[in-house]
C-alpha positions in Angstrom: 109.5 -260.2 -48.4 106.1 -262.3 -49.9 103.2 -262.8 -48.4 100.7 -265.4 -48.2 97.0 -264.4 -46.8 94.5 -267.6 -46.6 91.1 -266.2 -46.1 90.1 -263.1 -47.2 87.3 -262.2 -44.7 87.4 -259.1 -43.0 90.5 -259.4 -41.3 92.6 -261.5 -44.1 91.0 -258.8 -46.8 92.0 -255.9 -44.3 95.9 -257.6 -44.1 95.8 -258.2 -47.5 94.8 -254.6 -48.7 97.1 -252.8 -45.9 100.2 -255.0 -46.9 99.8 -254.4 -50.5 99.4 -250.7 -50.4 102.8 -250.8 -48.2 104.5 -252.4 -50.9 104.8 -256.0 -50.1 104.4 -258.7 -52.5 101.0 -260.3 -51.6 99.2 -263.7 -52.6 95.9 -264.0 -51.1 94.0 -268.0 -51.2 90.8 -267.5 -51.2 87.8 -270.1 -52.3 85.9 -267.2 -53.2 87.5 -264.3 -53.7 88.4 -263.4 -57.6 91.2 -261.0 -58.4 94.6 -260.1 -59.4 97.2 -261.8 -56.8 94.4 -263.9 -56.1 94.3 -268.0 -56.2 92.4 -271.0 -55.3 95.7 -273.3 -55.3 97.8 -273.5 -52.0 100.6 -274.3 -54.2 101.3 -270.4 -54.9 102.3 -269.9 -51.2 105.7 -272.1 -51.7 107.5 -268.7 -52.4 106.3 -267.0 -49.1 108.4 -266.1 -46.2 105.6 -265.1 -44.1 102.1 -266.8 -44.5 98.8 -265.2 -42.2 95.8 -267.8 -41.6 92.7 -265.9 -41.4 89.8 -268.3 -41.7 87.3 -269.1 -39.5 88.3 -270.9 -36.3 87.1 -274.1 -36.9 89.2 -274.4 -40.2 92.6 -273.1 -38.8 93.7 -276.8 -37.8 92.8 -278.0 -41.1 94.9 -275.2 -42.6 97.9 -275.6 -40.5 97.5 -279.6 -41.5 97.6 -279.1 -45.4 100.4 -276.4 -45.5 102.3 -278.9 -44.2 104.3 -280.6 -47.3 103.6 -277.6 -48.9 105.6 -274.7 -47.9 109.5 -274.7 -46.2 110.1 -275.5 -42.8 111.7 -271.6 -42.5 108.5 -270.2 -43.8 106.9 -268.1 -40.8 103.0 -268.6 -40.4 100.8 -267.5 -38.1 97.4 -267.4 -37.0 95.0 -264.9 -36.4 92.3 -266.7 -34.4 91.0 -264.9 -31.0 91.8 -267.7 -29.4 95.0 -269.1 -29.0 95.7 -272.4 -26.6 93.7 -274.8 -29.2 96.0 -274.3 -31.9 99.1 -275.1 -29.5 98.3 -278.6 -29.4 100.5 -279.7 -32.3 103.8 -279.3 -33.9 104.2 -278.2 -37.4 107.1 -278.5 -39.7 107.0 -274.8 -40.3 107.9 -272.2 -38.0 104.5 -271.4 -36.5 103.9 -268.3 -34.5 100.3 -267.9 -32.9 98.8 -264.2 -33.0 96.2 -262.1 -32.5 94.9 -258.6 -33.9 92.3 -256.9 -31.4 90.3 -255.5 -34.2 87.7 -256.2 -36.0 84.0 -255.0 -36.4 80.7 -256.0 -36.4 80.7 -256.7 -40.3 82.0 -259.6 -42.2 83.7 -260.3 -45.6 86.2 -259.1 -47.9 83.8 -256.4 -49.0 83.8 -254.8 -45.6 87.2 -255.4 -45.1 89.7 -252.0 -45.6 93.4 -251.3 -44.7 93.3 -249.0 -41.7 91.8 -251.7 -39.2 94.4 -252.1 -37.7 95.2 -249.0 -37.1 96.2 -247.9 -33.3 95.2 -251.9 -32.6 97.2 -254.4 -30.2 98.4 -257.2 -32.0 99.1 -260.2 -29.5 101.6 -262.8 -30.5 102.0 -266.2 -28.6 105.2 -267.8 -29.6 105.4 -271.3 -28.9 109.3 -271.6 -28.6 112.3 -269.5 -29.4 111.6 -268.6 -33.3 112.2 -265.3 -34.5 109.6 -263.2 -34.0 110.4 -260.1 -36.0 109.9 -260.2 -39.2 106.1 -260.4 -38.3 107.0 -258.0 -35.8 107.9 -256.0 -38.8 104.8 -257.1 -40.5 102.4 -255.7 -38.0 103.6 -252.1 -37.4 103.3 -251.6 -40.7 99.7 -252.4 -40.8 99.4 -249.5 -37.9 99.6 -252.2 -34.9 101.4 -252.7 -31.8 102.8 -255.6 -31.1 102.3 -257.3 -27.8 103.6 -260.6 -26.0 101.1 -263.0 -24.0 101.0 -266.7 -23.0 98.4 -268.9 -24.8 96.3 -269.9 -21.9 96.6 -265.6 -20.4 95.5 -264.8 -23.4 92.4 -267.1 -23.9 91.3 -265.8 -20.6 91.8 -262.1 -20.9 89.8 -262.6 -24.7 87.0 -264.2 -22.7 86.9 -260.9 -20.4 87.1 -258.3 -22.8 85.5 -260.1 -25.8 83.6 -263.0 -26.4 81.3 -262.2 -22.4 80.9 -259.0 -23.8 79.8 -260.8 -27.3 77.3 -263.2 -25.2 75.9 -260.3 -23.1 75.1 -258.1 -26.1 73.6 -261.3 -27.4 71.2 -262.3 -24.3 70.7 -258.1 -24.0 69.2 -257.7 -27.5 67.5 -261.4 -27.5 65.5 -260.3 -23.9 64.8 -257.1 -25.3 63.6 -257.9 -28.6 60.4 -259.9 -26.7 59.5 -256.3 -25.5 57.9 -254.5 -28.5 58.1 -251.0 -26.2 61.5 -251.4 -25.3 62.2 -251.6 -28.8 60.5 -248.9 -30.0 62.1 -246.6 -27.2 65.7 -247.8 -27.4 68.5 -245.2 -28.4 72.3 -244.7 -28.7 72.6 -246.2 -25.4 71.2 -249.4 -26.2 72.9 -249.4 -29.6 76.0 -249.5 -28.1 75.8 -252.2 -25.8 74.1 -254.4 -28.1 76.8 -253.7 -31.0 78.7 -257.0 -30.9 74.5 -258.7 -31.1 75.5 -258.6 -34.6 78.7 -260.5 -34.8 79.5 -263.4 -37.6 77.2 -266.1 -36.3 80.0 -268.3 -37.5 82.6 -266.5 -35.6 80.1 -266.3 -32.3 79.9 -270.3 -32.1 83.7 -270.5 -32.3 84.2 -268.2 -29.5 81.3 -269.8 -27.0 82.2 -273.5 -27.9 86.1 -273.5 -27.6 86.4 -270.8 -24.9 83.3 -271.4 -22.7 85.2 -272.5 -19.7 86.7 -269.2 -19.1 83.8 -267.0 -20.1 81.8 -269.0 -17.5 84.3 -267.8 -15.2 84.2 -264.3 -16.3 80.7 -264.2 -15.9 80.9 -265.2 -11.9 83.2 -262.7 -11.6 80.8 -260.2 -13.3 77.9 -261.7 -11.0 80.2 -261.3 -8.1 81.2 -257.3 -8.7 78.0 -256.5 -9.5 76.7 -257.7 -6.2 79.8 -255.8 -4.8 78.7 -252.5 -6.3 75.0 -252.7 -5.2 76.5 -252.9 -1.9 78.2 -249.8 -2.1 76.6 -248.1 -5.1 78.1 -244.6 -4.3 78.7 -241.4 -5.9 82.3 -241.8 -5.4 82.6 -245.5 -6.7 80.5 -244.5 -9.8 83.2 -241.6 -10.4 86.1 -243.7 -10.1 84.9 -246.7 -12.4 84.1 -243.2 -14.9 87.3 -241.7 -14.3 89.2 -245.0 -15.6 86.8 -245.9 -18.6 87.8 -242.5 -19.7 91.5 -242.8 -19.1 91.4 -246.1 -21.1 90.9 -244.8 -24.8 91.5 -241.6 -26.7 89.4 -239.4 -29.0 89.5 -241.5 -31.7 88.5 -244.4 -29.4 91.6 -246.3 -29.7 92.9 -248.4 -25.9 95.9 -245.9 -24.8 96.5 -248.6 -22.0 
């Protein structure tokens, strides 16, 4: 099996290093990036049975648009965008198969990319019809990942919950905080933590907030709404429970075991 790898960021560097070192046969399209199995031309990705877009959101489309012509209409590609429902809108003459690795870091760019980040990671896929799924299947446990199925819109939603609100919040967190010149000086591991994702791609951030805003405005009523819940009832009990679950959700290595 070849394959193609447009973008070598963190994640399309990260596939591009794993799936080499597993033995595939890997051509990576990169504007930037210099390097053995490494070209500028599109053209190289005619011979590629499966083909992984891994630039930034707002290029995907543009992607998708100028592979077509390009590569054969049996020719699997897929996305790895953390959003999903804005690149449903079209039909390709390819067989195109949405997905989604939950990994990632705080860091950015092929030189902080490395082949275990996907290691222990769900990998969502969104197919859009009845292709054959499995040779990315295939694909993705080798990198270390699970495969998992989800609807476009779920998806979008759930990435909103557990991603890009926690993204904004981290923003807003560090952005307040930084006004307060004590605060800063006094702030610890706790503070480090939940300000992590403050440092996200800026590039990345405004992708997230601009084509997924409607459902992270409803994640953040819902986050208004139970935290007005548990001051009502901010108990010993309830604190133990939410405690109990957080650590029940990942293992020692930090990895979701849900």
């Amino acid at each position: 099996m070849k394959i193609g790898v447009i973008g070598l960021g963190l994640i399309g560097g990260s596939i591009f290093k794993r799936l080499k070192l597993s033995g595939y046969n890997v051509i990576g399209i990169s504007s930037s990036q210099v390097g053995k199995g490494i070209y500028s031309d599109y053209s190289n990705l005619k011979v590629c049975d499966v083909i992984f877009v891994c630039t930034p959101m707002n290029a995907v489309c543009g992607v998708l648009d100028k592979l077509t012509g390009i590569i054969p209409a049996d020719t699997i590609v897929t996305d790895v965008s953390s959003l999903k429902e804005f690149v449903t809108k079209k039909k390709y003459p390819f067989t195109f198969i949405p997905s989604h690795p939950m990994a990632g870091t705080e860091f950015s760019g092929y030189e902080n990319s490395f082949p275990e980040l996907f290691e222990g990671a769900k990998w969502v896929i969104t197919p859009l019809d009845n292709s054959d799924t499995l040779p990315l299947e295939v694909l993705i446990k080798s990198m270390g990942a699970s495969p998992v199925y989800a609807d476009p819109v779920e998806h979008d939603m759930a990435a909103a919950m557990i991603s890009h609100t926690p993204m904004l919040l981290a923003q807003a967190l560090f952005d307040t905080a930084s006004k307060d010149d004590l605060a800063l000086k006094l702030a610890s591991s706790g503070f480090r933590d939940m300000t992590r994702l403050a440092s996200s791609n800026p590039e990345m951030a405004i992708d997230m907030i601009k084509l997924n805003h409607k459902n992270i405005e409803q994640c953040l009523l819902k986050l208004y709404s139970t935290i007005g819940d548990l001051l009502s009832d901010y108990s010993k009990q309830k604190l133990s429970d939410i405690a109990a679950k957080r650590r029940k959700m990942y293992d020692s290595s930090g990895k979701n075991v849900f």
